[in-house]
N, C-alpha and C positions, 0 to 999 in steps of 0.2 A: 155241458150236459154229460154223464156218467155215461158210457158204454161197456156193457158187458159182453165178455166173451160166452161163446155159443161153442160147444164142441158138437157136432153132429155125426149123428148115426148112418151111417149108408144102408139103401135097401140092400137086402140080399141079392147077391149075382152082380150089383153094381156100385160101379164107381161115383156114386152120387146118392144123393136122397130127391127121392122124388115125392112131394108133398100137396093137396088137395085142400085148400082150406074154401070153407064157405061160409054163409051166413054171416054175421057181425064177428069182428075177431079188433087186438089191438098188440101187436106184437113189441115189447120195449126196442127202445133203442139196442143195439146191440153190434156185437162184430166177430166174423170167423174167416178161418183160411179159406174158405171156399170160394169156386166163382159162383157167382147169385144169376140167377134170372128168373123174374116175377110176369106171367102171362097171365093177365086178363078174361078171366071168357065170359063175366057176366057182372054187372053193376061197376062199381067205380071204388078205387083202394087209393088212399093217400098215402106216399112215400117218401121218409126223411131219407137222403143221402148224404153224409155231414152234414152241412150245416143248408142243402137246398131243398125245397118242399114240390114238392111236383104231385100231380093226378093222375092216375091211371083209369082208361074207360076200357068198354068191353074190347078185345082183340086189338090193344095194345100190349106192351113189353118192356121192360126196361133190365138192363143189365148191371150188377156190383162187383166191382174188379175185390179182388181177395181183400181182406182186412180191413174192407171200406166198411163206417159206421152208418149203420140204417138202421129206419123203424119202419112199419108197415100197418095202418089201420083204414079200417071199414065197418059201415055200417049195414051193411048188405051184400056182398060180393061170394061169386067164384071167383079162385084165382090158381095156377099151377104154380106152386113155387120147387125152381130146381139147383139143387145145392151140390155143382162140380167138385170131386177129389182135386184137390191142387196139386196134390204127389203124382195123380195119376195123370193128370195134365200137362208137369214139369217132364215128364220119363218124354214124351214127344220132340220138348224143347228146354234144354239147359238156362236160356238168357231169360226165361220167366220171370224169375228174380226182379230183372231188371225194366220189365216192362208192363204194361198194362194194355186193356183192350179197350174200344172206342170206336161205338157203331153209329159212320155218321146218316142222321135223319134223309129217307130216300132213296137210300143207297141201294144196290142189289143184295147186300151182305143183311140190309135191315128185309129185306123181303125174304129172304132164304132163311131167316133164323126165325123169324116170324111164322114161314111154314112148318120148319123142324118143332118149334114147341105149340102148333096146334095140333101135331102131326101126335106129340108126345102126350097132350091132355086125352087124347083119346086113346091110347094105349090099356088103359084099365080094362077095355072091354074085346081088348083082341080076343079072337076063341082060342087059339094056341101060343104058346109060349110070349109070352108080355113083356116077358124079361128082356129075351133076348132082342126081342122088338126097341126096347127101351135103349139098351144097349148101345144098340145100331145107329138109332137117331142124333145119342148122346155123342159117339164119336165123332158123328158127321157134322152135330153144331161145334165139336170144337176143331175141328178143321177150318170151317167157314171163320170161324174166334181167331185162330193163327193167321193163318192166308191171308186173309181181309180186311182183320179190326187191329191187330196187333201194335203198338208202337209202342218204342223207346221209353222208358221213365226213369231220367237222371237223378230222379230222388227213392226209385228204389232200393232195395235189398239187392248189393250184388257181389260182397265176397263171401267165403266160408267165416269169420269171424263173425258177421251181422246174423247172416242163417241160423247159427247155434245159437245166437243170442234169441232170435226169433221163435228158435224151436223150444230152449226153456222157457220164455217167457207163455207159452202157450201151455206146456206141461202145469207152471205154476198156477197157472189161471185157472188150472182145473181142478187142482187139487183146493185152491182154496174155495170152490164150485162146490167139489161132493165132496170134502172130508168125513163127512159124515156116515159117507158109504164104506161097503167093501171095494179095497182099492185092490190093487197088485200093477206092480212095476209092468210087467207083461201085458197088463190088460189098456195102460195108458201110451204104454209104444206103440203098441198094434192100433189104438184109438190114431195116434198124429202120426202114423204112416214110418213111424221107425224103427229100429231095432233095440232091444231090450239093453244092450252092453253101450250100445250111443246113447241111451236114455241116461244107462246107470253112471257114466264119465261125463256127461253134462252135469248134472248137479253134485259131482263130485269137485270138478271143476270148477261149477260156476256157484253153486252155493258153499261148497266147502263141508259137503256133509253128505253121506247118501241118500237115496231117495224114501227107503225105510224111517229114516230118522228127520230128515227133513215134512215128512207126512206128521210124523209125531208132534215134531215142534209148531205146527200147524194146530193139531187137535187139543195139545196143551193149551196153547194160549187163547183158543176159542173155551175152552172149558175154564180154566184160571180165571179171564173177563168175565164170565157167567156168575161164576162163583164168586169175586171179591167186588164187582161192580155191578153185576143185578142180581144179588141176595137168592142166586139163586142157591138150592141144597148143594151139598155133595153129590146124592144123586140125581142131583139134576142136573148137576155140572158135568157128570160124566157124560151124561144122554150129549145135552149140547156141545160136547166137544166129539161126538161119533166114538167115545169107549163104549164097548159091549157093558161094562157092567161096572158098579165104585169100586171094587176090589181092584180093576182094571188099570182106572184112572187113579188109584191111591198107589199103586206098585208106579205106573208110571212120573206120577209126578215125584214120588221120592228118587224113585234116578234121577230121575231128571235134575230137580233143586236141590237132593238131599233133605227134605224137608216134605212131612205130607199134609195135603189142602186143609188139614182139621189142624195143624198148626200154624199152619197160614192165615187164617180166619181170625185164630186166636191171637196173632200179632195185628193183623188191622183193626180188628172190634176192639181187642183188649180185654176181651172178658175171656173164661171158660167156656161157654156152652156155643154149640153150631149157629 
């Protein structure tokens, strides 16, 4: 089964997104660095974890250690979904990397974190500061996550060579995500928790191109596919490869191949006209 990567937004003021869904929802399969926790407050949410299926009922909980593959659907449900900074969570403890959490059933660790995220679905209606509220509880459930649930995982990520590998492969993921958008280098460091000059020798390094031109070669080849394998125009090739405009994508594809998409055309069809 496909899993997609998830970049997520934090709310303002915090290290996390704090999220409210209700009603029928069916969220794909997917995966992010984040720590996940899914609380219950009303109806019942089926959840994929790899590859096991399990039920959630009302004032239950369950937890997803970072990059674990989940889906989430309902046909009726409240539920708090809270999505932890993994940078903000590693600056506590270094051996992250290497480990995972594991709250076992019963436990006091499961009754304490159980309190914190019912403690935190009600937080929308504090009358002063919610944030800082939110804040608070966030730290304290990941204290009880260290202290309590913490253990070892010999098949994680645990030197500097895997991490960089870790951290491009989550840059790439995004880019071929919103190519389509306004990007900037700075806007996707700050998005995965790094710094713009570690972004720009990562893919200098590991793709062998900067991140400028590696975005390019991305837009290209989404635009070229459009264009020689589903008929699409010119500009509509531009559109689907995220160029502002054909002049755009015709300047760049001649750098690019030395060659521009209206002579391109003309060698696959073999005719003259577009």
């Amino acid at each position: 089964m496909n899993s997609e990567f998830e970049l997520i937004r934090y709310n303002e003021n915090l290290p996390a997104r704090i999220e409210l869904k209700q009603g029928a929802f069916d969220t794909p399969y997917h995966w992010h660095k984040e720590i996940e926790l899914v609380y219950v407050m009303d109806g019942a949410v089926t959840i994929k974890i790899n590859t096991q299926d399990r039920s959630l009922h009302a004032d239950e909980f369950v937890l997803m250690n970072s990059a674990e593959n989940h889906s989430l659907s309902s046909e009726d449900a409240k539920c708090l979904i809270l999505d932890i900074s993994y940078e903000f969570a590693e600056q506590f403890d270094s051996s992250l990397y290497s480990s995972s959490f594991k709250i076992v059933s019963g436990s006091g660790a499961e009754e304490e974190i159980h309190n914190l995220l019912w403690q935190l679905s009600r937080t929308p209606n504090e009358p002063k500061l919610p944030d800082l509220r939110q804040y608070a509880l966030i730290t304290e459930l990941l204290h009880v996550l260290f202290v309590q649930c913490k253990h070892q995982n010999p098949n994680a990520v645990i030197n500097e060579e895997q991490a960089r590998s870790r951290h491009i492969k989550l840059a790439m993921e995004y880019l071929q995500q919103h190519f389509r958008e306004e990007i900037t280098e700075i806007e996707v460091a700050k998005l995965l928790g790094l710094t713009p000059i570690y972004l720009s020798a990562l893919f200098s390094e590991t793709a062998g191109m900067p991140f400028r031109e590696y975005l390019l070669k991305i837009r290209l080849e989404h635009a070229m596919d459009a264009l020689l394998n589903k008929h699409m125009t010119i500009e509509e090739a531009a559109k689907a490869g995220g160029f502002p405009s054909k002049r755009t994508f015709i300047a760049k594809c001649k750098r690019a191949y030395h060659i521009t998409p209206f002579q391109l055309l003309k060698q696959k069809r073999g005719t003259g006209g577009e």
